[in-house]
C-alpha positions in Angstrom: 21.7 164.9 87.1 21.5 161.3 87.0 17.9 159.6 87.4 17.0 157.3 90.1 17.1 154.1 87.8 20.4 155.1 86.8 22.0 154.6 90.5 20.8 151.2 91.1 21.7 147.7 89.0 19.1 147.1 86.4 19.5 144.2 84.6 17.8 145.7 81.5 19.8 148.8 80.5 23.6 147.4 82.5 26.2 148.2 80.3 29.7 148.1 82.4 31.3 150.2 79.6 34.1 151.6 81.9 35.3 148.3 82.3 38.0 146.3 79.8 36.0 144.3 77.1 36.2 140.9 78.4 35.2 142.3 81.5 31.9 144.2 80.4 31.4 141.0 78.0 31.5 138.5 81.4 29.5 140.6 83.6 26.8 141.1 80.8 27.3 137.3 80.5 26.4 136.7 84.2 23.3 138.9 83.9 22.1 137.1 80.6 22.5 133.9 82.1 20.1 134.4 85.4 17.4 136.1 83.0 17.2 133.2 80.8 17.1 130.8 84.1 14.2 133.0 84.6 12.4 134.4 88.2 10.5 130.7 89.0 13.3 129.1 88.3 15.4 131.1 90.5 12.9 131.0 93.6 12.3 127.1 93.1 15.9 126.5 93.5 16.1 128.5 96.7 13.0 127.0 98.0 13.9 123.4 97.2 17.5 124.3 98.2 18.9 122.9 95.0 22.8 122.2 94.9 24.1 125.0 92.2 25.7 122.7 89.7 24.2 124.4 86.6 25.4 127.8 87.9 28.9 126.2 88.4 28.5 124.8 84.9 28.4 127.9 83.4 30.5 130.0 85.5 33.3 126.7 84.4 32.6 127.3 80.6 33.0 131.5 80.4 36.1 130.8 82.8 34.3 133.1 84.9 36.0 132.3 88.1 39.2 132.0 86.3 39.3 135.4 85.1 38.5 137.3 88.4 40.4 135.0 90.9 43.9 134.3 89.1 45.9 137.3 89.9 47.9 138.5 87.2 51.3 136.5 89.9 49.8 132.9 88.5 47.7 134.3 85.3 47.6 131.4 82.2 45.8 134.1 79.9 45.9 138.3 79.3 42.4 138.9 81.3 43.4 137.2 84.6 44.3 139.6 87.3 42.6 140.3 90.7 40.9 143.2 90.9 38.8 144.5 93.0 36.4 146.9 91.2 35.2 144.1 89.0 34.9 141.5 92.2 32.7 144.2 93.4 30.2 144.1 90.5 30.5 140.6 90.5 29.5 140.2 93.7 26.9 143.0 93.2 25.3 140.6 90.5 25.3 137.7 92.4 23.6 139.5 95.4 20.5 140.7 93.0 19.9 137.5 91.8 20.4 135.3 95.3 22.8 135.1 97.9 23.5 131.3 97.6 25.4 131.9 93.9 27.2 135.0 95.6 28.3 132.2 98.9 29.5 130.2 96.7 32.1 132.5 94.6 32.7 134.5 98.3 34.2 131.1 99.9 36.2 130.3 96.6 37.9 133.7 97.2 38.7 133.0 101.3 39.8 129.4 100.0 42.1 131.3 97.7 43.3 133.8 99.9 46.1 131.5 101.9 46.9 130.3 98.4 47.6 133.7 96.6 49.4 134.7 100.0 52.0 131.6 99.7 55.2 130.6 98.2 54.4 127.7 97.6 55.0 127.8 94.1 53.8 124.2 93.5 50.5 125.0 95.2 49.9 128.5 93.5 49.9 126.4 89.9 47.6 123.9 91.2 45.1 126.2 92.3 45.2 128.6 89.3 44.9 125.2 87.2 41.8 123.8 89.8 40.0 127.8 88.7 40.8 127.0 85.1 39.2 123.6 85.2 36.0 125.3 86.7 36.7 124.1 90.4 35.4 125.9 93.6 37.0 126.2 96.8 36.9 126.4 100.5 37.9 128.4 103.8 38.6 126.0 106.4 39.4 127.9 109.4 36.3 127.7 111.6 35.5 125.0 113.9 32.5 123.9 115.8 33.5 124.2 119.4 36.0 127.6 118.3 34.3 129.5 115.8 36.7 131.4 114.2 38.9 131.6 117.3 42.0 130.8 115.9 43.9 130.6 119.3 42.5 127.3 119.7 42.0 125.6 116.5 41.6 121.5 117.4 43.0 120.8 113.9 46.4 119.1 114.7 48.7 117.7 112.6 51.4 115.1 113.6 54.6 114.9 112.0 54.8 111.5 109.8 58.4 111.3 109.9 59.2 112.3 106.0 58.8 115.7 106.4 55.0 115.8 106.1 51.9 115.5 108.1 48.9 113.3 109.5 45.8 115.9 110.1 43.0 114.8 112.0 40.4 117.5 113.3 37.1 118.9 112.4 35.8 122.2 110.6 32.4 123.8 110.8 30.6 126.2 109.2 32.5 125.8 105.8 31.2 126.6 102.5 31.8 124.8 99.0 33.1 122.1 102.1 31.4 119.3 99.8 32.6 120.5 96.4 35.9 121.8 96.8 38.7 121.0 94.9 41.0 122.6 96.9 40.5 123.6 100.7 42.8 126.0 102.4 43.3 124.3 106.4 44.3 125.5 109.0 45.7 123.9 111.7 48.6 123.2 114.4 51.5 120.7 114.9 51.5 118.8 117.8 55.1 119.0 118.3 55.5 123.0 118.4 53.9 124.7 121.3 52.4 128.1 120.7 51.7 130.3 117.1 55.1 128.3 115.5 53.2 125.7 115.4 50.4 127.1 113.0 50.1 125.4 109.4 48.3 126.6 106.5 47.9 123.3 104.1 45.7 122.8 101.0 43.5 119.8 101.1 41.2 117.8 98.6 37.9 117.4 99.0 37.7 114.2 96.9 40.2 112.2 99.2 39.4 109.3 101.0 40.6 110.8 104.4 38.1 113.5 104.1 34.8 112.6 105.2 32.3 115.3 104.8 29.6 114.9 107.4 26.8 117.1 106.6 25.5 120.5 105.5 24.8 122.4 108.6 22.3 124.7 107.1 18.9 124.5 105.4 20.2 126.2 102.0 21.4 125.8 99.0 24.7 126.9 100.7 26.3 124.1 101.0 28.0 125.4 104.6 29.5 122.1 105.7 31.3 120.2 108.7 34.0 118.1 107.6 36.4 115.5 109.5 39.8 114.8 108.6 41.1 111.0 109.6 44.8 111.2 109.4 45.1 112.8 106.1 48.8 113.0 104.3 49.8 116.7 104.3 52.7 116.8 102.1 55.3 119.1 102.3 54.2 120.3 98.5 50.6 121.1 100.3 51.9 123.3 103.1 50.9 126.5 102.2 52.0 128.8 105.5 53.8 127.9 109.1 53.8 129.7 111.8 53.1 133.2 112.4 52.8 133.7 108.4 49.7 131.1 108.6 47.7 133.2 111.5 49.0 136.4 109.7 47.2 134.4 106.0 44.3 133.9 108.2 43.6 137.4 109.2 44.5 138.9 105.8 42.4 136.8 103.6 39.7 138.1 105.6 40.3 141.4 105.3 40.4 140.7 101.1 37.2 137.8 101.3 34.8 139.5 104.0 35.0 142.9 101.9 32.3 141.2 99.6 29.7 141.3 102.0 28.8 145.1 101.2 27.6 144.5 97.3 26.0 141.2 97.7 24.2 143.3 100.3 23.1 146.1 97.7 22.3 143.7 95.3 19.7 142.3 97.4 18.3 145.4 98.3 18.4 146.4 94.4 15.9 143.8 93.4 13.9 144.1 96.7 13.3 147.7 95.5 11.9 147.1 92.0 9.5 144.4 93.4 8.3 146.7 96.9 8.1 150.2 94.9 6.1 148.4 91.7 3.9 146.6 94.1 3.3 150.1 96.3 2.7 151.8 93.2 -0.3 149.5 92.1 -1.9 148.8 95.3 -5.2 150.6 96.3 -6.3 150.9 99.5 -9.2 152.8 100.9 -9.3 154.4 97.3 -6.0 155.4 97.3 -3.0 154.5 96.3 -0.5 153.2 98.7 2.0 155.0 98.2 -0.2 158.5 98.4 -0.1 157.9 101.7 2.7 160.1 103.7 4.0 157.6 106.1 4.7 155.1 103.1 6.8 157.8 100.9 9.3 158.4 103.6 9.7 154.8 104.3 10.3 154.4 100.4 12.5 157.4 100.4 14.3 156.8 103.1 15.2 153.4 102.3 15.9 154.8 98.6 18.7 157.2 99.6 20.0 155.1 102.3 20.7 152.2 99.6 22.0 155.1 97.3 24.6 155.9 100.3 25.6 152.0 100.7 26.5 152.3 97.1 28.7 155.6 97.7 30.2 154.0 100.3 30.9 151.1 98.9 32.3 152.2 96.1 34.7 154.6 97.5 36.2 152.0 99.6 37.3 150.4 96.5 39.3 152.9 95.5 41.4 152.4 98.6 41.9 148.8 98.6 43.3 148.9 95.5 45.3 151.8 96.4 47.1 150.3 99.1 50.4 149.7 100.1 52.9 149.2 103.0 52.3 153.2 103.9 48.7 153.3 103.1 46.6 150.8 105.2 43.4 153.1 105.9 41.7 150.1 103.9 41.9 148.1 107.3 39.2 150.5 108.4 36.7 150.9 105.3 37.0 147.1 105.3 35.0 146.2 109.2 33.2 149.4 107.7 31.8 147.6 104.7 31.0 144.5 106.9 29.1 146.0 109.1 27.7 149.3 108.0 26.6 148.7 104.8 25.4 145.7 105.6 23.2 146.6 108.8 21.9 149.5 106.3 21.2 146.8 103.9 18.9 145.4 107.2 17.5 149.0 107.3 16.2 149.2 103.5 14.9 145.8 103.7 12.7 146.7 107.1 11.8 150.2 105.1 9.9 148.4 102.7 8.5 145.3 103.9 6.8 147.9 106.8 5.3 149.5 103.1 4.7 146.1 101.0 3.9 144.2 104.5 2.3 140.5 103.7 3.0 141.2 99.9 6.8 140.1 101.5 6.2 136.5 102.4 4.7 135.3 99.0 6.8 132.2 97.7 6.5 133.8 94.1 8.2 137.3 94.9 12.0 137.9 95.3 11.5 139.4 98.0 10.5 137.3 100.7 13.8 135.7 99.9 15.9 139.0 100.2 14.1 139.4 103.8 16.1 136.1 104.6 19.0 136.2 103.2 19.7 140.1 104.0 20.0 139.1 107.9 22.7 136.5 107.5 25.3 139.1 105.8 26.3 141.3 109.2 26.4 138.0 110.8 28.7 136.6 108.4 32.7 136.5 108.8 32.4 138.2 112.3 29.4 139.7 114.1 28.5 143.6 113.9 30.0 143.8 117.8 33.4 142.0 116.5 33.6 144.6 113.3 32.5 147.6 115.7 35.5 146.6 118.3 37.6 146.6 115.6 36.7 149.7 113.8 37.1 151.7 117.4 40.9 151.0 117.4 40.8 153.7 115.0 39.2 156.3 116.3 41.4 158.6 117.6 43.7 159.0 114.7 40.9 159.1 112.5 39.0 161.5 114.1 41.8 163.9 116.3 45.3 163.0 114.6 45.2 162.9 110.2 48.0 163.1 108.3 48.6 164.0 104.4 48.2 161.5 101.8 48.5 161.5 98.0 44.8 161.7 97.1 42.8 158.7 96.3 41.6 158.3 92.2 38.7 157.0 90.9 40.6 153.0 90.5 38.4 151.5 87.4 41.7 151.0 85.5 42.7 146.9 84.8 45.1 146.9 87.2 46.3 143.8 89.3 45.7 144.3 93.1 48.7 142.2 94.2 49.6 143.9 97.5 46.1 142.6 99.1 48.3 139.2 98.9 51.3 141.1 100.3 49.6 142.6 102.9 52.2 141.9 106.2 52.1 141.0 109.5 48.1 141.6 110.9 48.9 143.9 113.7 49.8 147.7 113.6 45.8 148.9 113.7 46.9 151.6 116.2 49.4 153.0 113.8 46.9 153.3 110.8 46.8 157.1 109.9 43.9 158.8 107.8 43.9 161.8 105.5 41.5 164.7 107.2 38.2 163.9 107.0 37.1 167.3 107.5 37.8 167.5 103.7 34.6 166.2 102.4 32.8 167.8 104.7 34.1 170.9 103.8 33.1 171.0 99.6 29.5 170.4 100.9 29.7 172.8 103.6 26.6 174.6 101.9 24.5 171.1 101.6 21.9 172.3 104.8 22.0 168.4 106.3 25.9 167.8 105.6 26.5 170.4 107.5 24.0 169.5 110.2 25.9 166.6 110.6 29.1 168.3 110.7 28.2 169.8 113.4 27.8 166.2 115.3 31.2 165.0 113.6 32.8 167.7 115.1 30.9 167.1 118.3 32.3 163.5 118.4 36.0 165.0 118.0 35.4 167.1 121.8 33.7 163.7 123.2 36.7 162.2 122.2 39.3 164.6 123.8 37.3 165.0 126.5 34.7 162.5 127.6 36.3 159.4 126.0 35.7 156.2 128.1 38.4 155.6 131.4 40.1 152.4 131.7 37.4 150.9 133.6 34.6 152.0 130.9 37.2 151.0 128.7 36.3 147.0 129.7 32.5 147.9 129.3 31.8 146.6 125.4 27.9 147.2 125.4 28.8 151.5 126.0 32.1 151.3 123.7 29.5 149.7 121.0 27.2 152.5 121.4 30.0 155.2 120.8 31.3 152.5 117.9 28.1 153.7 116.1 28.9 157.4 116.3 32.1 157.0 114.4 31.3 154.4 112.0 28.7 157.3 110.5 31.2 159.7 110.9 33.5 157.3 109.0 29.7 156.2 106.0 29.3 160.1 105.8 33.0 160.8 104.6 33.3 158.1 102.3 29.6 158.8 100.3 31.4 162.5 100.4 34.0 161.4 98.6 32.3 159.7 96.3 29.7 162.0 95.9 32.0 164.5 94.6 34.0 162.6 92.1 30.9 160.8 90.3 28.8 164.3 90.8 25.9 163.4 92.7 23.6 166.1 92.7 23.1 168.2 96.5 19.3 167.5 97.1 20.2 163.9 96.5 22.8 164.1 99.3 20.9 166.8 101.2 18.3 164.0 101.8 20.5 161.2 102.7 22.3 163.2 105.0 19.0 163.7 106.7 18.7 160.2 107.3 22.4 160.2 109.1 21.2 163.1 110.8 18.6 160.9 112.7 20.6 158.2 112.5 23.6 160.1 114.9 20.9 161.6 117.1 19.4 158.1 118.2 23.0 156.9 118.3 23.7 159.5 120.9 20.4 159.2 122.8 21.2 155.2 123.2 24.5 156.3 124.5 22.8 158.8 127.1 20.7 155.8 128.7 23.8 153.3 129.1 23.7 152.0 132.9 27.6 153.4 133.0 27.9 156.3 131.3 29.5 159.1 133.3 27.1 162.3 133.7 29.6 164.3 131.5 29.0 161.9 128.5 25.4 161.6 129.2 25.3 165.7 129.1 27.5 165.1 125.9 25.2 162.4 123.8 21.7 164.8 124.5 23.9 167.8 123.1 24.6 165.9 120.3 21.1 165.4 119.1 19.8 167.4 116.2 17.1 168.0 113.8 17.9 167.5 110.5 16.8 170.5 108.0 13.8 170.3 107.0 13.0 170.7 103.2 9.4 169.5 102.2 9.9 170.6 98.3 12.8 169.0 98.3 11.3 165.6 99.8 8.7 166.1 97.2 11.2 166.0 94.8 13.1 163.0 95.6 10.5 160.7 96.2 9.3 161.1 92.6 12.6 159.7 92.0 11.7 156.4 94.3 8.3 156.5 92.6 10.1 156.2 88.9 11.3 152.6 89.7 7.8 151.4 89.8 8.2 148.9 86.5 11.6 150.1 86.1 12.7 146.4 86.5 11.0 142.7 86.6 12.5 139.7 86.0 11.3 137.8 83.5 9.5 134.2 84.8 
């Protein structure tokens, strides 16, 4: 039975043995590195929002970026290769120790992602030469007036008569805008009408026809607005046309955006050790805090909820790097890790700051900075509503319609993940097919709360077939949100299943979490009862579906002295 300690990141006993030697060797780097910087001068950087050039600096001399982001198509040395397992604890790191380090490695991979997609052989060797030189890079697909509506980017390029490009436009809202050596543009001509006319280029933020304007946040991030002024594209720096650029658009998301889910529990990680230590030692009225009921539920529920985020998370590893052309459940795990694990990120950080309460907002502690930065990752690369729309599309054949599947392994091997730059044309979500999920429900069938919740899974299944949304309901977002919610659990409980059973998480482990989800379906449903249009049938439905999770108070007992065992597991030195 694994401890509590053991679950989460602790800088002082990490040792990523399962991973290749110059792997384990980097990570531990990394970790070395922000415990020599030290806990003041980590919080004095965010507070003074500091520009991250020492960070770069060293990330530039261990070839950090270099290693992780080449893929093994444009790899100079034996350790390059793009792999998502070790992205994943990268970006776990860098979440632990402050969101601004982990913004600036997650734009260098979205800047990357049109690049890696490309043929543009040419452009492929600059870029792997810019990662070995230490260089960042940049996404620049948002705009000010647009967002991320790439319909009607104002980015327009006019032909120059040899073959290349003027661009003139503006983009907003992009990171590593002011440091990039390379940044992935997109655009349209202004001499093709309609998605033939898209353009993918690489440009440089160093060149005189690139004006940066301004960082457009109060943050180390540097999230920037930039304007180009007739800049030369040349044909060597077109990197897509067409449909292939808005198809490079959508698929570097789906590979960039899955990083939100680790920088979340990273956060959460240190925000733990600090709340928990500080509980621990605090007396009030004679006491205690954390003898007092209310306060160990709030500390064990954010405990096992972060403990599912990991599961989770994990699992839907394995399946990006499994994927293929006949294998694209990924497309669903990914708007899953976006905005699931992240909102439950919200959840753990609202859990204990109700526990720690003013103890939150002192400039000295992580973690009045984690109570910050923890909001902006569901709102980052697309809303919760936007990854909740798309996560409904596959309903049905998740739920009502599986097919069979090899089965998924364990993917820890250092293997390169080259289809996430082959992924195709970004339509088909109808067509996705999933394995049963009734599988991982069914080797915990004994677990009292898993199959509590079984229960409302299966319940979900007749709403489906029976009391689904009409057309006109159909148009209604704010109730197809509410019934989003119901299978995106359905969808966090099979995955942490999964997971669960290949790393052998113990059942009163689970058997708590899954009383959390428990709750978590039956407030789901009662939102869905009070919608102004739901039908009586799905109102009758959504109170059905309510249950009471099993209660176990030994067993409650038992797992908070699990939470209360990180109290000075962890503190950073100052």
């Amino acid at each position: 039975m694994a401890d509590s300690a053991s679950l989460l990141f602790n800088p002082r006993t990490y040792d990523p043995e399962h991973f290749d030697p110059e792997t384990r060797r980097l990570l531990r780097a990394t970790v070395d590195w922000f415990e020599a910087r030290g806990k003041r001068r980590l919080i004095e950087d965010y507070r003074s929002r500091a520009w991250l050039g020492d960070f770069l600096d060293f990330a530039a001399r261990e070839g950090l970026f270099a290693t992780f982001l080449t893929p093994a198509s444009a790899a100079g040395k034996d350790d390059q290769r793009w792999d998502t397992a070790r992205i994943a604890a990268l970006n776990e790191i860098f979440g632990f120790y402050g969101l601004d380090y982990w913004y600036a490695w997650q734009v260098t991979i979205l800047g990357l992602g049109p690049v890696w997609q490309s043929d543009n052989a040419e452009a492929r060797a600059r870029a792997a030469e810019l990662l070995a030189q230490g260089e960042v890079f940049a996404f620049g697909l948002s705009e000010k007036t647009h967002g991320a509506d790439i319909y009607s980017t104002d980015m327009l390029l006019t032909p120059d008569g040899d073959g290349g490009f003027l661009a003139s436009g503006s983009k907003y809202y992009i990171g590593n805008g002011n440091a990039a050596g390379l940044v992935s543009v997109f655009g349209r001509r202004t001499d093709v009408e309609g998605p033939d006319g898209y353009v993918f280029f690489a440009a440089d933020s160093r060149h005189e026809a690139y004006r940066l304007v301004k960082n457009v946040v109060d943050s180390s991030k540097y999230v920037s607005e930039f304007r180009l002024a007739d800049y030369p594209v040349a044909p060597a720096d077109i990197l897509h046309t067409g449909r292939a650029a808005f198809d490079a658009a959508l698929n570097t998301v789906n590979v960039g955006k899955f990083n939100l889910c680790t920088a979340s529990i990273g956060i959460c990680e240190h925000a733990m050790y600090e709340a928990v230590t500080h509980a621990s030692n605090r007396i009030l009225y004679g006491r205690p805090v954390t003898a007092f009921p209310h306060v160990r539920r709030e500390l064990t529920d954010a405990y096992v909820r972060l403990v599912g985020m990991k599961l989770f998370s994990d699992r839907a590893v394995d399946y990006f790097r499994s994927a293929g052309p006949d294998d694209r459940r990924y497309l669903l795990f990914n708007p899953m890790t976006k905005m699931k694990v992240t909102t439950e990120g919200e959840k753990v950080i609202d859990l204990m700051w109700d526990v720690i309460a003013a103890k939150g907002f002192e400039k000295d502690n992580y973690f009045a900075q984690a109570a910050i930065e923890i909001r902006g990752l569901p709102k980052l690369e697309g809303t919760v509503h936007v990854n909740l729309a798309l996560i409904l599309k596959f309903m049905r054949n998740h739920l009502l319609n599986p097919v069979d599947h090899p089965a998924v392994p364990t993917r820890l091997d250092a293997a390169d993940d080259a289809f996430l730059f082959q992924q195709g044309p970004a339509r088909g979500l109808g067509s996705v097919r999933f394995h049963d999920w009734r599988t991982a429900f069914d080797a915990y069938a004994e677990v009292p709360n898993v199959a509590r919740f079984r229960e409302q899974a299966d319940a979900l299944c007749t709403f489906v077939e029976t009391a689904a949304p009409d057309e006109e309901q159909s148009r209604d977002l704010d109730l197809l949100l509410a019934v989003g919610q119901l299978f995106a659990l359905v969808v966090h409980g099979q995955l942490i299943l999964e997971q669960a059973r290949l790393t052998g998480l113990d059942e009163e482990l689970l058997d708590e979490l899954f009383a959390v989800l428990v709750r978590d379906f039956s407030a789901h449903a009662v939102e869905l009862h009070g919608k102004d249009s739901a039908t009586e049938d799905q109102q009758s439905w959504a109170l059905g579906a309510v249950r009471r999770p099993v209660v176990d108070a030994a067993r409650s007992t038992r797992i908070w002295g699990r939470v209360e065992a990180l109290s000075g597991a962890y503190e950073m030195a100052q």
